[in-house]
MARLOLUM-348498 format. One record per residue: x, y, z of N, C-alpha, C, O, CB in turn. Coordinates in pm, whole numbers, plus 50000, padded with zeros to 5 digits. Glycine has a CB too. Layout:
# MARLOLUM-348498
XYZXYZXYZXYZXYZ...
# end
This chain:
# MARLOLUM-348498
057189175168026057639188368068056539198668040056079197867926058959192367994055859210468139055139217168087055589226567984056769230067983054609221568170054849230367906054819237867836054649256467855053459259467851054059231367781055099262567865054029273567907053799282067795052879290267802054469282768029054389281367706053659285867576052719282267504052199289767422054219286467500052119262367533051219261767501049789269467608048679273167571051369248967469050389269467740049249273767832048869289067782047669291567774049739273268003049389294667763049719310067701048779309867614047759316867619051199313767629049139299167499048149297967348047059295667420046109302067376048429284867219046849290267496045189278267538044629289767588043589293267531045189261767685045209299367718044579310367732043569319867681042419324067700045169314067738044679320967601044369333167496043059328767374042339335767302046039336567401043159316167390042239312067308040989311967386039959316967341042579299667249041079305867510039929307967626039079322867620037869325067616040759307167785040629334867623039609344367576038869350967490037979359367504039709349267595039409345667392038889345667231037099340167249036169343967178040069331367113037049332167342035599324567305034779331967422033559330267428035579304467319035379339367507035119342767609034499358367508033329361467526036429341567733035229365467426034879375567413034089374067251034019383567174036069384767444033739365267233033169359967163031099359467265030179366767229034289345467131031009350367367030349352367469029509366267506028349368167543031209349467552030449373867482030019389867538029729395567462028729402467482030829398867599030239396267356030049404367230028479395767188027549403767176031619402667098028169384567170026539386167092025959392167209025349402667187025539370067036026019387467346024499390867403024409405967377023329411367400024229387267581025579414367326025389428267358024879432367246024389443267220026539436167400024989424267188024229430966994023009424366991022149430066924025219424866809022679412867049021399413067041020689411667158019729404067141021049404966963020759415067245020349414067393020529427767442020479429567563021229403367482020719437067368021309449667406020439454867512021069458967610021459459567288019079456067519017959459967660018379453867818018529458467931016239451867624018459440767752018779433567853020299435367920020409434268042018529420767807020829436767880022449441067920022669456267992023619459468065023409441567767021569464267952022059478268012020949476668105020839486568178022119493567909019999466568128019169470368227019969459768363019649461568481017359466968177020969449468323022069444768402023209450668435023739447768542022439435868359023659458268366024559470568405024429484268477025259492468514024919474168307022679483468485022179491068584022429509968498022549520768558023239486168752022419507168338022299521768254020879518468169020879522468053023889525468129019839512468209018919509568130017699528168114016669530268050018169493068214018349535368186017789547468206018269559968085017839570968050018219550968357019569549668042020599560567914020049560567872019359550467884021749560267830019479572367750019739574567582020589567567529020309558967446020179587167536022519571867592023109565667516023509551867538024459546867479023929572067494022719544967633023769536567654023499522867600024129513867654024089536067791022359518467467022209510067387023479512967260023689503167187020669510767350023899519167246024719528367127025859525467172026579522467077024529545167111026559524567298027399521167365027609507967390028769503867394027299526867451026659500167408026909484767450027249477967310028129469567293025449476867530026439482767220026269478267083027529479267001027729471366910025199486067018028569491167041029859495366997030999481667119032029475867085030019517367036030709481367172031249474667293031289459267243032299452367231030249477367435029529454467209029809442067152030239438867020030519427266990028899436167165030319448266941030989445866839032829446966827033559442366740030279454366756033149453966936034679452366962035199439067045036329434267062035149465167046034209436067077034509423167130034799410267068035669402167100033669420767195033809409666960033739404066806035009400666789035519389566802033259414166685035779416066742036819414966678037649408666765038239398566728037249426166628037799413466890038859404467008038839392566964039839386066936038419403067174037439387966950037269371966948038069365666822038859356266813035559367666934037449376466711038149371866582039959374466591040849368366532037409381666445040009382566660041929382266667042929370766763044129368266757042459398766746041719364866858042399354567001042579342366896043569335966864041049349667177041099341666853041339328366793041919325566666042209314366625040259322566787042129338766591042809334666462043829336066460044449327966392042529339166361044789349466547046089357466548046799351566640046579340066674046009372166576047589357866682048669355266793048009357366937046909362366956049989366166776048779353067026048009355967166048159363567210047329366867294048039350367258049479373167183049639387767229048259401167179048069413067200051249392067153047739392467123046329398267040045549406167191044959416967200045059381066950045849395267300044899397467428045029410667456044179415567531045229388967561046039418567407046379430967471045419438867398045959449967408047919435767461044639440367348043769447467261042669447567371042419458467423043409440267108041909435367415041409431067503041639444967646040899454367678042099415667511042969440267701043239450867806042959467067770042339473467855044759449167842043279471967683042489484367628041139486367648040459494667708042549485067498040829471867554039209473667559038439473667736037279475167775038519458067460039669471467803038639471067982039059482068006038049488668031038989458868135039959488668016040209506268043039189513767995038469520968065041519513167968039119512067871037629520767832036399518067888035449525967886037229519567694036379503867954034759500467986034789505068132033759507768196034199482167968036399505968195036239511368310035969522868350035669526768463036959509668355036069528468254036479547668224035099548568246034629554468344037189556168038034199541068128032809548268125031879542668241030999549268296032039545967977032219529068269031489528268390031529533568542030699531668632031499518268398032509539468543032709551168662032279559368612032439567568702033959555868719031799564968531032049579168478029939576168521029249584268582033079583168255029399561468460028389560568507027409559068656026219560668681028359554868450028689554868738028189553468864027539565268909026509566068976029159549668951028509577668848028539592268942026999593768924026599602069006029619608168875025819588168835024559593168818024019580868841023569577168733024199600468690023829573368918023239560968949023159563269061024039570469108023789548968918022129558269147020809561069270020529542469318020469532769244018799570969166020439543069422019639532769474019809515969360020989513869330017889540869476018859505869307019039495369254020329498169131021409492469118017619490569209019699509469050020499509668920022279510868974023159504268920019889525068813022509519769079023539521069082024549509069149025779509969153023499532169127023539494569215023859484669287024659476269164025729470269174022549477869365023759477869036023799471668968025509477168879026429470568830022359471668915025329487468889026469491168787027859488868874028969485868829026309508568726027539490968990028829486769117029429471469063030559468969020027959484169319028149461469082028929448169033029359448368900030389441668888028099435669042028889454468775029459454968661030499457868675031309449768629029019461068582031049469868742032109473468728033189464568804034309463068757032039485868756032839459368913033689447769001033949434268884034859425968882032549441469163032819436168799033079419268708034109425268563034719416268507030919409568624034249436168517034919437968465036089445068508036909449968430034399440368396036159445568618037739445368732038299433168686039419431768638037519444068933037389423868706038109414068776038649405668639039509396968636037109405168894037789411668515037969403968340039559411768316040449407368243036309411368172039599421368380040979431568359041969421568435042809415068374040899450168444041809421068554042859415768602043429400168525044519396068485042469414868749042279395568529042899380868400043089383768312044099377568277042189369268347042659392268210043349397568080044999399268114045879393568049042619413568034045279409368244046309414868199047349402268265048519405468246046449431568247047249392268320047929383768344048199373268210049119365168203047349378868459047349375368126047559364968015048559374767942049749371967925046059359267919047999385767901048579394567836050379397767873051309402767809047619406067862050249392467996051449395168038052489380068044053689377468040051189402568181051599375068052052399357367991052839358667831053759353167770050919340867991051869367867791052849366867628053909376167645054939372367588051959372467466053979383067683055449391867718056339382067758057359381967688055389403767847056289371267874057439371567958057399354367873058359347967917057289375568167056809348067797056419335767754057409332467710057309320267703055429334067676059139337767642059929335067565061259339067708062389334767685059699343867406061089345967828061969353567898061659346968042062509349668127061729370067880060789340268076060739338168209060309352268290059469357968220062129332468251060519357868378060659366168434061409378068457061349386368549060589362268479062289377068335063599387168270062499394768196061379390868163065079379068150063129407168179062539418468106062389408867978062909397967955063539433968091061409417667896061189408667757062019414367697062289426067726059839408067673062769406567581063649415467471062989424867383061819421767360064359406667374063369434667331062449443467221062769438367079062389445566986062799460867224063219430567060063809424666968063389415566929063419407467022064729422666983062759409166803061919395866754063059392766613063319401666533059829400166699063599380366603064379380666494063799366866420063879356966493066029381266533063209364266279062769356666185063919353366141064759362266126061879361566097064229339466107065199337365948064659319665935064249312266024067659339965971064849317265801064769302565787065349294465670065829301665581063479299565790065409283465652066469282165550066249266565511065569260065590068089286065612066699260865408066059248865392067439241065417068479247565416065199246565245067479227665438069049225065485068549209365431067529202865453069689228465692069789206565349068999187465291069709178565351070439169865305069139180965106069399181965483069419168865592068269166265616067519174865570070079170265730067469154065695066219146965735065979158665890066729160565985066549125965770064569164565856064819169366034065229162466105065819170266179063839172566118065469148866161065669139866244067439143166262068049143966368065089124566186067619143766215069149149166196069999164566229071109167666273069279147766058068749171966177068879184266197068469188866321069209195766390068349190166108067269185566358067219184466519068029179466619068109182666737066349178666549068759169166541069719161966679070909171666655071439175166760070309141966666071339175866562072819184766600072329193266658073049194666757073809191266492071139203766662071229218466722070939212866839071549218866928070229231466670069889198666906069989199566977071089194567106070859192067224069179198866956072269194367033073319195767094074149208767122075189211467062073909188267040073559216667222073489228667240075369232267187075879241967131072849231767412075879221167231077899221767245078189222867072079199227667020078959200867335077129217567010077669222866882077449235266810078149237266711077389215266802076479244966850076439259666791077419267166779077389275766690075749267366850078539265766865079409274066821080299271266737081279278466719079889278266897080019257866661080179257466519080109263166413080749262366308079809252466490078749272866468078279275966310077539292666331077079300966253076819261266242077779291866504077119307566522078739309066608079239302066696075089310666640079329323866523080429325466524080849331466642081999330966686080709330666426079499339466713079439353366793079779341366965080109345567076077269365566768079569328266930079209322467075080919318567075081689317866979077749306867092081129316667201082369310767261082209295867262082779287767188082649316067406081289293467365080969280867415079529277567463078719286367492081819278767516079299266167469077929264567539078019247867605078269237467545076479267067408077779249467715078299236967849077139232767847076279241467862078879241068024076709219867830075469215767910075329207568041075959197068049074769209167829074729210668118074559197668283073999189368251074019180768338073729200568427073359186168154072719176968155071379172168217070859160968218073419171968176070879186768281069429182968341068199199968259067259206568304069679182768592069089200068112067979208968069068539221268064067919229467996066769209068154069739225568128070079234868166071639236268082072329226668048069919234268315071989250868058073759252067988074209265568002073499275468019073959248767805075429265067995075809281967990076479280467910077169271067872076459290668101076209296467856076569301267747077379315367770077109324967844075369301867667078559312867671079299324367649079579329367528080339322567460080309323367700079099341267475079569347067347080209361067331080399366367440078509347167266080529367267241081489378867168080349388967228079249384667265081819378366959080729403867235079999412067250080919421867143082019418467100079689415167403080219434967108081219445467058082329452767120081959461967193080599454167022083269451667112084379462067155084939453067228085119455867346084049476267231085359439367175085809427067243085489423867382086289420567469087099426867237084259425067392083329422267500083099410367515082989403767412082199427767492082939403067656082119390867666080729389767738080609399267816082919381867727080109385167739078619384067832078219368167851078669360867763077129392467740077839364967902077649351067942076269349368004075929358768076078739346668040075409339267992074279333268070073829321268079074139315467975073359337868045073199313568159072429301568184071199303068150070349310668195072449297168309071139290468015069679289168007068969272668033069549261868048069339294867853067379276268031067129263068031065869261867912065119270667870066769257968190065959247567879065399238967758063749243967790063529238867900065789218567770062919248867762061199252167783060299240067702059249234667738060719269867701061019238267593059889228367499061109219767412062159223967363058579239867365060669209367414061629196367351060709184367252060309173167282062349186667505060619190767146060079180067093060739172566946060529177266834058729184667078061419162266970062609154466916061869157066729060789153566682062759133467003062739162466682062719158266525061669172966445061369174466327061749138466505061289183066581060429189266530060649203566599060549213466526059139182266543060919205366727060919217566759061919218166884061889208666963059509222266781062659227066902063319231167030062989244467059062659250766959064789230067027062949253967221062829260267246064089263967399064799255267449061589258967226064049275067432064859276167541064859290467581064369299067508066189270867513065409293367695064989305167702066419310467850066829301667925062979304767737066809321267861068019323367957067159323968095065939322368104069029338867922067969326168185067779327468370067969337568369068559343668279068659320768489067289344068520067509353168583068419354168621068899346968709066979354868644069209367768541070859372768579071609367468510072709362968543071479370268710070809367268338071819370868232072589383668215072029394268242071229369868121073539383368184074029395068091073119403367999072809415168012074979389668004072669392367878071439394167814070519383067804070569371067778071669398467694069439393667842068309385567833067859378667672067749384867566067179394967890067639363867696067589362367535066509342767561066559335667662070009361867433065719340067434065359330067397065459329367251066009336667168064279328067446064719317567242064849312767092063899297767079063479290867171066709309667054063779296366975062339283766913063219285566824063649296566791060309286366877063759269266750063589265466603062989255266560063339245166621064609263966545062269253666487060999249266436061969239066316062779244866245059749264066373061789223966304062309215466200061039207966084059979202366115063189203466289061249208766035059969203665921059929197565804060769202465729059309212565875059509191465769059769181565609059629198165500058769206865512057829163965560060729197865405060409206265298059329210165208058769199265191061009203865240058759217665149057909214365095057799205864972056659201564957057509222765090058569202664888058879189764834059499177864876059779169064794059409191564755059759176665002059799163865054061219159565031061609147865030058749154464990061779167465017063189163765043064219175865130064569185865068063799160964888064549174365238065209181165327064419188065489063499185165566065729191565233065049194265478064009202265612064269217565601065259224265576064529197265800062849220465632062629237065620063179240765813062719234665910060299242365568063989249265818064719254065952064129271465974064649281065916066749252765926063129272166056062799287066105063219285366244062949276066321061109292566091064009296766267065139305566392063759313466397063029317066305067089316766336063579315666592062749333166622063389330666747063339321766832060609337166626064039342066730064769346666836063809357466898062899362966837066189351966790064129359467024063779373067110064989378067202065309369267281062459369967216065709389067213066539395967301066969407867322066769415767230067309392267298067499411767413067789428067458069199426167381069909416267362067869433367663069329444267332070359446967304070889459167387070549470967375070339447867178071979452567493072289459567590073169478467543074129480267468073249447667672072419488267616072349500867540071509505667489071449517767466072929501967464070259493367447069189503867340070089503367237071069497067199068769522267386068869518367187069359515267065070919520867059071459516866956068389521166954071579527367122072999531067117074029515967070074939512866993073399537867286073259510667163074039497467193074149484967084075029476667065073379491567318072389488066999072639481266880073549488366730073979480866642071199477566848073729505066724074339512466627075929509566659076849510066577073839528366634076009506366803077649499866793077979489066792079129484966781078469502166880076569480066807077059464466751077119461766611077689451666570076119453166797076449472066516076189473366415077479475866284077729471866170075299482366443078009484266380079349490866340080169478566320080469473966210080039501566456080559472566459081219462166461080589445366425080849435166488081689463966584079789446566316079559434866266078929422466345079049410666313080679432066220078279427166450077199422166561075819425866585075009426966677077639424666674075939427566443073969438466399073399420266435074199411066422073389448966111071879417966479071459408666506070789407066379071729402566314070869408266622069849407666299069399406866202070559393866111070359381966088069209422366156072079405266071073059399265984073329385266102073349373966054074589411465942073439386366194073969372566244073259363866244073789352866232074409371466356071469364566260070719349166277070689345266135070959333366124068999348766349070379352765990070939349365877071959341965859071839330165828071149357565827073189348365878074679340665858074529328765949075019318465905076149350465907073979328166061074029313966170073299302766061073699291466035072839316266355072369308166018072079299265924072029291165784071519280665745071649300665936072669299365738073659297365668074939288165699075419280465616073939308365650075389289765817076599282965794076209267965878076909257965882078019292465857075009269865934074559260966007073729248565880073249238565933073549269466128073609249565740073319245165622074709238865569074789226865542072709256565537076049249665553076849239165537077379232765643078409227865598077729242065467077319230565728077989220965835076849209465824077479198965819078219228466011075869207465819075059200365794075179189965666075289177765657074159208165797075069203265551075359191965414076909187665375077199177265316074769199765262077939198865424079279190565397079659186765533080709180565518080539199165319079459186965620080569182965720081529192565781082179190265883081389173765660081559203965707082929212565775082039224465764080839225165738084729213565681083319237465800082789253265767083769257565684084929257065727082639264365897083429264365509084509268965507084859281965524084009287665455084879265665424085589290765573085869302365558086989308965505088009302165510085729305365641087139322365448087649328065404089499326765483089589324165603086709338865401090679328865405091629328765485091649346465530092159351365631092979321365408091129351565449091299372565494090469370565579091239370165675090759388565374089369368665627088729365465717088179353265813087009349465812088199369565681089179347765895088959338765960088779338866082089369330466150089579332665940087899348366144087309354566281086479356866237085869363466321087769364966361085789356166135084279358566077084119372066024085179375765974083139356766190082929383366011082369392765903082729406566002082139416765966080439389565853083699408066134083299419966184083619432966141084159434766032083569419666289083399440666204084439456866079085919452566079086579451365975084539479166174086449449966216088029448866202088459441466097089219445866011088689442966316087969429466099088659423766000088379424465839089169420165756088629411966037087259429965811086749430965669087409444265626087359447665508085039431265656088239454365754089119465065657090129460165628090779465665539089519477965704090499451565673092009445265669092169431165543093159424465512092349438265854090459430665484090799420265375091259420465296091329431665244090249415665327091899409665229092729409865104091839392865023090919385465058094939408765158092589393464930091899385964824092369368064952093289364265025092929389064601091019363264905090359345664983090809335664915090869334864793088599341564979091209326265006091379316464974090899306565077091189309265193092519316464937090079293665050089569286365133090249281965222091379277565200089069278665091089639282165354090129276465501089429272365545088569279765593090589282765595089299258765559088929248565700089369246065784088979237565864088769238765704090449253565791091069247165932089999256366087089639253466200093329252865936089959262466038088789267666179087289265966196086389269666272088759282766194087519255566045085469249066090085579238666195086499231666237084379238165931084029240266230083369231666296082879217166248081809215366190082469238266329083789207266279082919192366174081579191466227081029197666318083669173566197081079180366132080069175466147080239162966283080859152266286079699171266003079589168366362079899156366503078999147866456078779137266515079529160766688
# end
C-alpha cells in the first residue's frame, strides 16, 4: 500500500539536501553566484547572497533533522528571494538582466515545488479535507505484547469499547469504515474513513473522506516498553472542531473537550486490554459529561456497560 507520509518525509528530506546544495556555493562561491544571477555589478549583493546561503543552511539543518512541515520556512525563504529579485530586474540592462530573468524563473519554479511539498504536510493526515487545527499527543504504557495491542485497535469495531464519544464503527472490509460518534448538545456526526498505513504489531494510521462531518485522522504507534515488558501506546490525532473555537468552549462545557477524551480513550483502552472488561462508575454510566457529573452521587462499580476483551 503506498504510503504518502512516507513520500512527504522522503520529500522533505530531498529538500533538506537540496538546500543544503545552495546554501555552500553561496558562502563560498559568493562572486560566482551573483555574477550567475546577473547582480555581479551590486555593492550589496555579495552581503545578500551570503545571508541567503546561510538561511539555507538552516533549512537544510531543519528538513533533515525536524519535521517536514519544516519546508514551510523554505516557502518564506522564496518570497523574499522573489521580492528582491524583481526588485533587481528593474536595474538590469542587456546580459545581466538575461541572467537575473532565469534566476528568477529557477526560483519560481523551487517555489512552486516547495509549496506542493509544503502543502502535502498539511493535507498528509486529511487527504484533501481541510487540515484540522488541532494536533492531539497522549500515550500510555498498556502490559499487553504490541502484537496484541495492535490487533484489538486494529479492529476498528472495537473502539467503541473504550472511546466512549464513538457510537459505532462498521468496517467493509477493503480498508475502509464508518464511523459514528456523540457530538455536544446530543449531537451526532458521522464519517468514512480509510486505513493510509498498516503495519501489523507496530503502527496504524487512517485518515476520514471527503464529506465528513468532521474532518479527522489519527496514527498510533505500538512499541516494546522501555523495560521490555508491555507496550508503549502513542495516539496523534489531527481534527476540526466544528465552530472554531466557539465550538470547542461548548464541547468543553459538555465534557467533549478533545485533549480530556484522547487521555481517557486511553486509559480505558489499558484496562480493557489488561482486565478484559471496562469498569465504570454506577453515578456515571454514560461516561464524564457535564450532565451527568451534576447529577453524581456516591460509585459503585459497574460492568455491566463495558466493553470485553474480544
Amino acid at each position: 500500500m503506498d504510503n504518502p507520509e512516507r513520500t512527504t518525509d522522503r520529500l522533505a528530506r530531498f529538500l533538506g539536501v537540496a538546500s543544503a546544495g545552495l546554501g555552500v556555493p553561496m558562502l563560498w562561491k559568493t562572486d560566482e553566484v551573483a555574477e550567475a544571477a546577473g547582480v555581479d555589478d551590486s555593492r550589496m549583493a555579495p552581503a545578500v547572497i551570503q545571508a541567503v546561503g546561510t538561511r539555507e543552511l538552516v533549512h537544510a539543518a531543519l528538513l533533515l533533522l525536524g519535521p517536514s512541515r519544516s519546508v514551510w520556512t523554505r516557502v518564506v525563504g522564496d518570497a523574499g528571494d522573489l521580492a528582491v529579485l524583481t526588485r533587481a530586474l528593474q536595474n538590469r540592462t542587456g546580459a545581466r538582466r538575461s541572467r537575473t530573468q532565469a534566476a528568477t524563473l529557477a526560483v519560481l519554479g523551487i517555489t512552486a515545488f516547495d509549496l506542493y511539498v509544503a502543502t502535502r504536510t498539511l493535507r498528509r493526515q486529511h487527504g484533501k479535507g481541510r487540515p484540522g487545527p488541532l494536533e492531539l499527543h497522549a500515550s500510555a504504557t498498556v502490559n499487553r505484547s504490541p502484537q496484541e495491542s495492535y490487533a484489538y485497535w486494529r479492529d476498528f469495531e472495537n473502539l467503541p469499547s473504550f472511546m466512549l464519544h464513538l457510537r459505532s464503527v462498521t468496517q467493509d472490509g477493503n480498508g475502509r469504515s464508518r464511523w459514528e460518534a456523540n457530538a455536544p448538545i446530543r449531537r451526532k456526526v458521522k464519517w468514512d474513513a480509510e486505513i493510509t498505513g498498516d503495519e501489523p504489531g507496530r503502527r496504524i494510521s487512517w485518515k476520514s473522506l471527503p464529506g465528513a462531518d468532521i474532518d479527522n485522522s489519527g496514527t498510533v504507534h505500538f512499541a516494546p516498553a522501555p523495560d521490555g515488558e508491555g507496550t508503549e501506546v502513542r495516539v496523534h490525532l489531527h481534527y476540526d472542531v466544528p465552530g472554531g473555537r466557539v465550538g470547542r468552549m461548548v464541547a468543553k462545557l459538555w465534557g467533549e473537550e478533545p485533549e480530556q477524551q484522547v487521555r481517557d480513550d486511553l486509559r480505558r483502552f489499558k484496562q480493557v486490554l489488561e482486565t478484559g472488561d471496562l469498569v465504570r462508575s454506577d453515578a456515571l454510566p454514560q461516561g464524564t459529561d457535564a450532565r451527568h457529573q451534576f447529577l453524581q452521587r456516591t460509585a459503585k462499580p459497574n460492568k455491566h456497560h463495558g466493553g470485553g476483551h474480544r
